[in-house]
C-alpha positions, 0 to 999 in steps of 0.5 A: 494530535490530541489525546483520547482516552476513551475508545470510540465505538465503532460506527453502525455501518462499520462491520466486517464480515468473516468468512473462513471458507476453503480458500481461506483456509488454503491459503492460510496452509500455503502460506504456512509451508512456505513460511511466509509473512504476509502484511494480512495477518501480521497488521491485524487487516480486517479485510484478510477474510475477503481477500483470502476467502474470496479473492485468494490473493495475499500481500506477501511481507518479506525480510520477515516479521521484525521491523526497525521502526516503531509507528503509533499505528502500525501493528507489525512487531518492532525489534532486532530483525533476523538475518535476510533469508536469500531464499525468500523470493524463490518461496514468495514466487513459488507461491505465486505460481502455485496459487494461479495469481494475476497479481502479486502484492509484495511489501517489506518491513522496514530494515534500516539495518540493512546498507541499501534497507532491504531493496536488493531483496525487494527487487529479487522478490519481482524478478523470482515471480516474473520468470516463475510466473510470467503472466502475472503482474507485480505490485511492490510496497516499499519502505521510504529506503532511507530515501537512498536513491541507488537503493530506490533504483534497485526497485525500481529497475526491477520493472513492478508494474505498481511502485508503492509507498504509502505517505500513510497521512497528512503533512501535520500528524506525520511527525506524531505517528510515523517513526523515523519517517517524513512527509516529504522523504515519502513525497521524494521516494515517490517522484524519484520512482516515478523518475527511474521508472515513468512507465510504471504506475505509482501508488500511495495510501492514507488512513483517516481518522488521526485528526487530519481535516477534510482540507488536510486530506485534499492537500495531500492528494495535490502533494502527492499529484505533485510528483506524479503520483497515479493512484491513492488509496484512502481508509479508516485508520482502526487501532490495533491495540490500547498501545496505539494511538487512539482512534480520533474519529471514524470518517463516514462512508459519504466522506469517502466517496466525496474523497474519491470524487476530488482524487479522480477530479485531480487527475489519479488515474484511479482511488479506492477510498472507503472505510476498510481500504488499505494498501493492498484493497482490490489491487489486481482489479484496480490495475485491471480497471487501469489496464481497460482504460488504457486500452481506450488511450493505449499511451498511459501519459496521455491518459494522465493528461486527459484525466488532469485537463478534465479535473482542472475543468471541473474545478474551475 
């Protein structure tokens, strides 16, 4: 990735819209009493005030706000995490209940202190919200776990509905921006959930505008085909801060949806691809949306096939 020293001005079309409207407020009070985390504030997500506002749905950070890694990207503090606290999905379930959700993102930092990296409390956290939410659906993004297998059984045995992990960007920039990760630790991850759990629905994310290339970002969706991944996520890469690596170019909204066509022409079952996505961007709806189609072909894998009979089509 080259350097850049001068900070690109944000686009015309790239606004964020604020509104800290009762819900917002709430929430952010709710959150606050349970002495929670959430990936919304601690990333700096330009998409809090939509989400909160409008949606009233929050991804829930556990293990707290302290990761062991440090990536270029990433806003989350870096250093020596607190103890794991055993009370902690008890909170995030009470929450949900309390906050009447449909669906529940949780994510985790990153604890390689921790002999399994934090799954156990990962799969606590769905379990809480299950028996203290029954009807909602649970979406979980983890860490890569060190790739563990055992530690990757633990969530996936826990049955979210969504396992997530993000491979972030393409194969080329990984080793410049992500900390003790690798590509194709997060490709394994990925296949081996979807090998313990192939009734759930798998998910990863990019953010674009690092220095990947058009081809690099579509190699990418085939890798992450490869090993039965379901859904992607596609956005624009902002930098939190001067400490971050630079933004190299912003990828314009007609790119996007060009993306969202080659995703979808792939055989995902379903992409959200646009300026301010992230991980968490619509995901109650985005399984909704899933959930309607499945309705129309009630087994998931036939779906699947379906969508990637009729993308090799188009392709050829």
């Amino acid at each position: 990735m080259e350097g850049n020293d001068v900070a690109l001005h944000k686009p015309e079309w790239f606004k964020i819209r604020l509104n800290p409207n009762e819900n917002y407020k709430g929430l952010k009070s709710l959150v606050r009493s349970q002495e929670l985390h959430t990936v919304c504030e601690e990333a700096s997500c330009p998409n809090i005030h939509e989400c909160w506002g409008r949606y009233r749905t929050a991804a829930f950070m556990i293990l707290g706000d302290t990761c062991t890694r440090r990536c270029r990207f990433c806003d989350v503090a870096t250093g020596r995490p607190l103890a794991v606290d055993p009370f902690e999905p008890r909170r995030v379930a009470e929450s949900v209940r309390r906050m009447g959700l449909k669906h529940a993102f949780v994510t985790m930092v990153n604890r390689d202190d921790l002999p399994d990296g934090g799954a156990g409390a990962l799969a606590h956290t769905v379990v809480a919200i299950r028996n203290a939410a029954p009807g909602c659906s649970v979406e979980v993004l983890s860490s890569d776990l060190m790739g563990d297998v055992e530690s990757i059984r633990t969530v996936a045995d826990s049955q979210p509905d969504i396992i997530g992990h993000n491979i972030e960007t393409v194969r080329r920039i990984t080793p410049l921006v992500r900390s003790r990760s690798t590509y194709e630790r997060s490709l394994r991850f990925l296949k081996v959930s979807k090998e313990i759990a192939p009734q759930a629905v798998t998910k990863s994310s990019m953010m674009l505008g690092l220095g990947e290339t058009f081809d690099e970002v579509l190699e990418a969706m085939d890798d992450l085909r490869s090993v039965g991944v379901d859904m992607v996520n596609i956005g624009q890469y902002l930098q939190p801060s001067r400490n971050h690596a630079p933004v190299q170019r912003y990828w314009h909204p007609t790119e996007f949806i060009r993306l969202k066509k080659a995703a979808i022409d792939r055989g995902f079952l379903h992409c959200e691809a646009g300026p301010l996505v992230r991980s968490s961007y619509h995901a109650g709806e985005q399984l909704e949306t899933m959930r309607q189609e499945s309705d129309r072909a009630p087994d998931l894998a036939r779906l699947y096939r379906e969508r990637r009979l009729s993308g090799a089509e188009a392709r050829s």
